[in-house]
Backbone as JSON, one array per atom type, in Angstrom:
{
  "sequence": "XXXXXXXXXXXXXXXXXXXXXXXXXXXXXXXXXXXXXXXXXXXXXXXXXXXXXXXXXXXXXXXXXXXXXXXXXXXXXXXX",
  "N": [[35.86, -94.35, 66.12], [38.31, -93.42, 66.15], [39.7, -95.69, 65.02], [38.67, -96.63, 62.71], [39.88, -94.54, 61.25], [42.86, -94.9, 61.79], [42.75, -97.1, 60.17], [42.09, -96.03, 57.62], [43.99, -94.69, 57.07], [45.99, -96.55, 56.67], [45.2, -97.29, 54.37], [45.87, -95.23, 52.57], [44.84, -92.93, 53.09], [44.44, -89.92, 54.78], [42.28, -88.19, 56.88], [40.36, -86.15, 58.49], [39.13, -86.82, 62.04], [35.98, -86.65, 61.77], [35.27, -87.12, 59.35], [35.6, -89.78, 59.37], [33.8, -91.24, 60.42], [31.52, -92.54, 58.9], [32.96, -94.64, 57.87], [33.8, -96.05, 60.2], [30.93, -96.34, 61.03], [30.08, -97.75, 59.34], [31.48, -100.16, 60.2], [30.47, -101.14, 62.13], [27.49, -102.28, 61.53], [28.26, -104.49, 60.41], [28.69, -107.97, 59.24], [28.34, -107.12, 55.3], [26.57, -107.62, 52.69], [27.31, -106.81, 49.81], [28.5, -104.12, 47.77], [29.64, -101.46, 49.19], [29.99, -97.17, 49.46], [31.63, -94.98, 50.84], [32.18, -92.01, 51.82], [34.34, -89.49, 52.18], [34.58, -86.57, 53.2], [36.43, -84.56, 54.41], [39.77, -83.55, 55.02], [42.81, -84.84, 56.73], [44.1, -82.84, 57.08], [42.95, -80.78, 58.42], [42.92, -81.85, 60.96], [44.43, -80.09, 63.28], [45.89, -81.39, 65.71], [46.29, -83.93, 65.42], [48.03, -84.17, 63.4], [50.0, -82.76, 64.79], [51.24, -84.53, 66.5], [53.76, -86.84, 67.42], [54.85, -89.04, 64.91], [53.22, -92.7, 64.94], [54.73, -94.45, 64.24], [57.2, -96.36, 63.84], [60.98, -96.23, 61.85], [61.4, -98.38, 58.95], [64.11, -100.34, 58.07], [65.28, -101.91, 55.02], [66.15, -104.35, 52.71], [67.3, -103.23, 49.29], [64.95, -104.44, 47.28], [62.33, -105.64, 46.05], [60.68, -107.91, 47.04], [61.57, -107.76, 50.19], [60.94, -105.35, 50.97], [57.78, -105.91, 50.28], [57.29, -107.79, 52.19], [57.7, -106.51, 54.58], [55.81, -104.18, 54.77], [53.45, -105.82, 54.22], [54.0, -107.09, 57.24], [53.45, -104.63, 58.81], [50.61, -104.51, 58.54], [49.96, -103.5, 56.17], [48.35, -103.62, 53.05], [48.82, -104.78, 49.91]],
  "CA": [[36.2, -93.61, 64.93], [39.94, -93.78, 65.61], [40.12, -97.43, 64.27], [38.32, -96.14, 61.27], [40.67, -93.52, 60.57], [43.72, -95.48, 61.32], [42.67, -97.78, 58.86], [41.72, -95.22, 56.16], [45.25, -94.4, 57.13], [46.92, -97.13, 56.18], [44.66, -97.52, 52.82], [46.59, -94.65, 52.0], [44.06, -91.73, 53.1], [44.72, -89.48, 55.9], [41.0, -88.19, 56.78], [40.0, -85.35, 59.58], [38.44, -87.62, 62.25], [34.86, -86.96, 61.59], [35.2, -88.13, 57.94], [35.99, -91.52, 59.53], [32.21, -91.5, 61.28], [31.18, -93.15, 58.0], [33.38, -95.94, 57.75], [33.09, -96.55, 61.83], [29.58, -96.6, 61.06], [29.5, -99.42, 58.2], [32.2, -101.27, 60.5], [29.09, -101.6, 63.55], [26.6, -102.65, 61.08], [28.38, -106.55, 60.49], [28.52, -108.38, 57.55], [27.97, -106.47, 54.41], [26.88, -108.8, 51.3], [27.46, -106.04, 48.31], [28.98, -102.76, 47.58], [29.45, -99.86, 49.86], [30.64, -96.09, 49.02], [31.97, -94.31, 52.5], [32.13, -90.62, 51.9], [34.82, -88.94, 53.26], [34.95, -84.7, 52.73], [37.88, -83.57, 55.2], [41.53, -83.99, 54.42], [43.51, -84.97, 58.04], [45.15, -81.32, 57.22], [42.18, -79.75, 59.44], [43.11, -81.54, 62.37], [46.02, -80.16, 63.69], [46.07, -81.92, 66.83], [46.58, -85.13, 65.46], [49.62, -84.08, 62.75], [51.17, -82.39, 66.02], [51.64, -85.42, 67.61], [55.23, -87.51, 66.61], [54.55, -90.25, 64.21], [53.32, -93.46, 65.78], [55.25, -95.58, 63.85], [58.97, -96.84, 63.3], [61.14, -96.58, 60.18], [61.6, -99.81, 58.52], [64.86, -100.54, 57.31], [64.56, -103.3, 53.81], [67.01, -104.36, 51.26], [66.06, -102.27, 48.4], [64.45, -105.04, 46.86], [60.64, -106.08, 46.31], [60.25, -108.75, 48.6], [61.93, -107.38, 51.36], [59.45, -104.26, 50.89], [56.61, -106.35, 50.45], [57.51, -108.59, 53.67], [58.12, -105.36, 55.56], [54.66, -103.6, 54.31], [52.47, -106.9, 55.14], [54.11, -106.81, 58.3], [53.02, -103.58, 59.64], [49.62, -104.46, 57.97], [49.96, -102.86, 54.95], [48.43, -104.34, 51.67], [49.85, -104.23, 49.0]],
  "C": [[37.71, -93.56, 64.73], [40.62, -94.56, 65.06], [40.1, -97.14, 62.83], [39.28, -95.37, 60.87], [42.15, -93.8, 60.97], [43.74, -96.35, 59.94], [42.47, -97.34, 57.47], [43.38, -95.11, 56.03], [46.03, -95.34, 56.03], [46.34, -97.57, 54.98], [45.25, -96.13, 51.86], [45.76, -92.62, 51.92], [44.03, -90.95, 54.46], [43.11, -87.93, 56.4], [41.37, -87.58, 58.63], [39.36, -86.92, 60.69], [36.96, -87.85, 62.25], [34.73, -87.3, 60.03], [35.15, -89.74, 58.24], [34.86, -92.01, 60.12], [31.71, -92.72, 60.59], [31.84, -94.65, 58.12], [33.35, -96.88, 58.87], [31.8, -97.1, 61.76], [29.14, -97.72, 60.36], [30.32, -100.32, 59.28], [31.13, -101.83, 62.04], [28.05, -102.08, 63.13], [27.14, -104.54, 61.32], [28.79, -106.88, 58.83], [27.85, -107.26, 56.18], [27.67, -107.36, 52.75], [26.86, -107.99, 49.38], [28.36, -104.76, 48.54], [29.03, -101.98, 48.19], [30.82, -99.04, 49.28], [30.45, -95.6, 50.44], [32.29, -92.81, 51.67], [32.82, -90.01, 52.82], [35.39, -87.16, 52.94], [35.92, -84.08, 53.37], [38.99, -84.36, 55.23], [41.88, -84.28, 56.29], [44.53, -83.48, 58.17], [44.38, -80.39, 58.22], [42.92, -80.17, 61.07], [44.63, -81.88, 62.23], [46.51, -80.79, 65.17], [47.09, -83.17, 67.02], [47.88, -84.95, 64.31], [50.32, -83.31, 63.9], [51.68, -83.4, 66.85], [52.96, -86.45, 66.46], [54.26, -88.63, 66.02], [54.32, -91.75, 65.22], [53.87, -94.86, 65.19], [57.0, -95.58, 63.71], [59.49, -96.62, 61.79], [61.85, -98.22, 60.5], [62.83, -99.63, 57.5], [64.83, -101.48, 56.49], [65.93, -102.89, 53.1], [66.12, -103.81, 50.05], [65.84, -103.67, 46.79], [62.84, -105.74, 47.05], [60.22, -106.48, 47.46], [60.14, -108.45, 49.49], [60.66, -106.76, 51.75], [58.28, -104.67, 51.41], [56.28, -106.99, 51.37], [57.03, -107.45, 54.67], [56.78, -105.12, 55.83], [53.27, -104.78, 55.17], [52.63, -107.06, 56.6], [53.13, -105.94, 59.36], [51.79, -103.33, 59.22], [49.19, -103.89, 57.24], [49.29, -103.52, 53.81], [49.13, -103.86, 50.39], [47.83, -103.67, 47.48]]
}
């Protein structure tokens, strides 16, 4: 479930960790050949465990230009 809810992470959703059950749960099924809706009801503001802990990432310094950004971003497996 922590994979799951890094990855919600970096889709831009910061999700309690039992919200992330759901998306854990489609990612053990396999292949998926249509549409899924993941359902996620708790904000990452409940657990305070995991905003008490320091950030586990770096800042990224970029020329303040697109590219750079967008280099940077794909990098640290970001989509755009």
């Amino acid at each position: 479930m922590r994979a799951a809810q890094a990855e919600l992470a970096r889709a831009g959703l910061w999700t309690e960790l039992s919200s992330a059950a759901g998306l854990a749960g489609l990612r053990s099924v396999g292949e998926i050949d249509g549409p899924v809706v993941c359902v996620s009801t708790s904000s990452g503001f409940k657990d305070r465990s995991v905003a008490a802990q320091p950030p586990a990432h770096t800042t990224l310094i970029v020329e303040p230009e697109w590219e750079p950004v967008r280099r940077a971003l794909r990098a640290a497996g970001i989509r755009e």
